[in-house]
C-alpha positions as CSV (number, residue, x, y, z in Angstrom):
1,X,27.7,17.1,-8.3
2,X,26.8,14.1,-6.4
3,X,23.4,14.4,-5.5
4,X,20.4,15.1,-7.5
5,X,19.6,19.5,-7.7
6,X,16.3,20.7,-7.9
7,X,16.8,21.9,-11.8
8,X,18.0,18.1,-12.5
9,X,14.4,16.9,-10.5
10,X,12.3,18.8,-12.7
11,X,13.7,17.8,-15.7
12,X,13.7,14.1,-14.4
13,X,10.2,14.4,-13.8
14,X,9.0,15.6,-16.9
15,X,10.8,13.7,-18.5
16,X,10.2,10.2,-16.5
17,X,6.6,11.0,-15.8
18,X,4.8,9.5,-18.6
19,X,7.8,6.5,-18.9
20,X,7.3,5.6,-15.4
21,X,3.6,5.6,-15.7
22,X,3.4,3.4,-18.7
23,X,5.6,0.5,-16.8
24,X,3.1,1.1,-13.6
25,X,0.4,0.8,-15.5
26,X,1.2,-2.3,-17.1
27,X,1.8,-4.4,-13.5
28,X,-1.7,-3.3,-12.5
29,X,-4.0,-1.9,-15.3
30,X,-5.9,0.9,-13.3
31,X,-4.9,4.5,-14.4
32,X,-5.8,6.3,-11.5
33,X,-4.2,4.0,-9.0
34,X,-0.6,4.5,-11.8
35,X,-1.1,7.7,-11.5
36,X,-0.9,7.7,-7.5
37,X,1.6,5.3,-7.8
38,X,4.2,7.4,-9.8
39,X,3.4,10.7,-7.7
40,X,4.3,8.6,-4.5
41,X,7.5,7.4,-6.3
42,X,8.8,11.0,-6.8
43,X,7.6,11.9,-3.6
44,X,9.6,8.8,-1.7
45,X,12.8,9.6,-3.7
46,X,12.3,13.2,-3.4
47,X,12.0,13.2,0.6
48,X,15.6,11.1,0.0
49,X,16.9,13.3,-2.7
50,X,20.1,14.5,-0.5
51,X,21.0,10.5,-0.7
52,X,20.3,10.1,-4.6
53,X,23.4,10.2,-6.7
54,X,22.4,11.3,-10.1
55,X,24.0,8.8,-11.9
56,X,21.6,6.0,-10.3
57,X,18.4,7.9,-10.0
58,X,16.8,7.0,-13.0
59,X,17.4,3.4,-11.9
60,X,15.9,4.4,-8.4
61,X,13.2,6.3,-9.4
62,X,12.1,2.9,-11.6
63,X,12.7,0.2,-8.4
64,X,11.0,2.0,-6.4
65,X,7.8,2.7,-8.7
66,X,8.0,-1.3,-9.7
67,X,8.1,-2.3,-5.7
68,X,5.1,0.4,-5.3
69,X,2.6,-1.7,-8.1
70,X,4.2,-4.8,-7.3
71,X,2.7,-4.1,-3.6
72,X,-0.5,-2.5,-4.4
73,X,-1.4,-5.5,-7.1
74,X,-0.6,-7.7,-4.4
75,X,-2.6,-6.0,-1.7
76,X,-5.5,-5.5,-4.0
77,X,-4.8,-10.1,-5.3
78,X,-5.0,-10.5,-1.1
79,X,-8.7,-8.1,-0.5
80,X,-10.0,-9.9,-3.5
81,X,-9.3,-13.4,-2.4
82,X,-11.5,-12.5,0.7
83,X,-13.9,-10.8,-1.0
84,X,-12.9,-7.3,-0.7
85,X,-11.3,-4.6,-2.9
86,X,-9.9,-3.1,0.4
87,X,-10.4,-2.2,3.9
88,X,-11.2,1.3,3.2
89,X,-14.2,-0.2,0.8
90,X,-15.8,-2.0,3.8
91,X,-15.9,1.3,5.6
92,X,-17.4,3.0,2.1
93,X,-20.1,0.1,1.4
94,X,-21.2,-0.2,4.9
95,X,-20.6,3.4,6.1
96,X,-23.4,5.1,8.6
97,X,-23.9,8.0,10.7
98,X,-20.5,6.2,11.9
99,X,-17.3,5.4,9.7
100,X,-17.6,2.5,10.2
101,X,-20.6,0.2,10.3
102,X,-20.8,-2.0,13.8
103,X,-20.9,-5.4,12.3
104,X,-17.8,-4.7,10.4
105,X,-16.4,-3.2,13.2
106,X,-16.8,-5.8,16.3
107,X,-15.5,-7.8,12.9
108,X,-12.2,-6.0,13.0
109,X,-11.9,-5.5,16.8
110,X,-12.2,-9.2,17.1
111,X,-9.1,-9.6,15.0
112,X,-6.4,-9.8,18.4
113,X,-4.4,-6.8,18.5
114,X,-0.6,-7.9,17.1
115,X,-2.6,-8.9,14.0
116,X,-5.2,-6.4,13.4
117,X,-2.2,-3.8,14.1
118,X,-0.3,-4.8,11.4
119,X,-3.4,-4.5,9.0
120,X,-4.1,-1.0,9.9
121,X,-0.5,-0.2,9.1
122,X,-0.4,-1.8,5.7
123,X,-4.0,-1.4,4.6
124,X,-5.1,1.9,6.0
125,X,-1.6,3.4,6.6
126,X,-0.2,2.3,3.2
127,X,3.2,1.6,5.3
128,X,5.5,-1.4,3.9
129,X,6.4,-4.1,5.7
130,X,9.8,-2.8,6.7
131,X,8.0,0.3,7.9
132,X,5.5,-1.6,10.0
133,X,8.6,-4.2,11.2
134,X,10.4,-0.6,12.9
135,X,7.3,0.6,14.1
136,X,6.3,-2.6,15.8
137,X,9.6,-3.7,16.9
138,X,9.2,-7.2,15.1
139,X,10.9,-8.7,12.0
140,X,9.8,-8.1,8.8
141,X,8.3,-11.6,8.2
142,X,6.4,-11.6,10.8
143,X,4.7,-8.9,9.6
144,X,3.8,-10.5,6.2
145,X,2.5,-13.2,8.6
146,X,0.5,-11.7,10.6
147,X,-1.1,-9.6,8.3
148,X,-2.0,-13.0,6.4
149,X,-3.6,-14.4,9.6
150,X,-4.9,-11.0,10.0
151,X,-7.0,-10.7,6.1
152,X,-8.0,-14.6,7.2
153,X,-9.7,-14.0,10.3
154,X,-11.1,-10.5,9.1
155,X,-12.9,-12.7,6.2
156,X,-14.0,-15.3,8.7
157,X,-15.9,-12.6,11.0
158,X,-16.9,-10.6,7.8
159,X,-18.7,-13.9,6.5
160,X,-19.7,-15.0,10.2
161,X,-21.6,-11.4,10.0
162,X,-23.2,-11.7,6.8
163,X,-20.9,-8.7,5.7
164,X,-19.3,-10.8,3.0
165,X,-20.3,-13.6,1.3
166,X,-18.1,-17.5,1.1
């Protein structure tokens, strides 16, 4: 058998669960967010499983749950370095009879389109970068770009608001 079977899965996920977890939690030291991390793993290779061959999964189901911390610590290194945990926290700390509150968001509809597009994507979306590249129709770098001018001028208004502090 080439592919992975459903009776291989669930033994493959009891027995990788806690192994996968321990490596997750170890890149970025929050439980609940290793936690999500391996569910999304199994889910991603799961939703490919017709693709898997079982003699590689193991080493898939590991990749792809390193590439998931390795881009949530980096997402949550980026938000921090402008003062943020996340974007979904400024719609939770400044959150009113709207989602989101109006300074934060003429903050985020000043941010031009191309950019602010590609942070939806990533931030609220949770999409990579290839992912946001297809849906775009723009190359993968320039995703990583823009979403770095994008967190930029997102802090600038933020500060400009009195939202964040420099």
């Amino acid at each position: 058998m080439t592919s992975v079977d459903n009776a291989q899965w669930v033994d493959t996920y009891r027995r990788l669960e806690k192994p996968l977890f321990n490596v997750v939690y170890r890149v970025i030291w929050d439980a609940a967010e290793s936690q999500d991390i391996v569910q999304e793993t199994f889910l991603r290779c799961w939703r490919r499983k017709e693709d898997i061959r079982a003699d590689g999964f193991k080493a898939l189901l590991f990749r792809t749950a390193l590439n998931l911390a390795s881009n949530r610590r980096r997402r949550a290194k980026l938000w921090s370095m402008i003062g943020l945990a996340s974007i979904d926290e400024i719609a939770d700390e400044h959150a009113s009879s709207e989602l989101i509150s109006k300074p934060v968001r003429a903050a985020l509809d000043s941010v031009p389109e191309a950019l602010r597009h590609v942070l939806l994507l990533t931030e609220l979306a949770g999409m990579t970068y290839a992912e946001v590249a297809v849906a775009l129709g723009i190359r993968e770098g320039t995703v990583g770009s823009r979403r770095t001018r994008a967190l930029a001028l997102l802090r600038e208004r933020l500060e400009a608001k009195g939202v964040v502090s420099q």
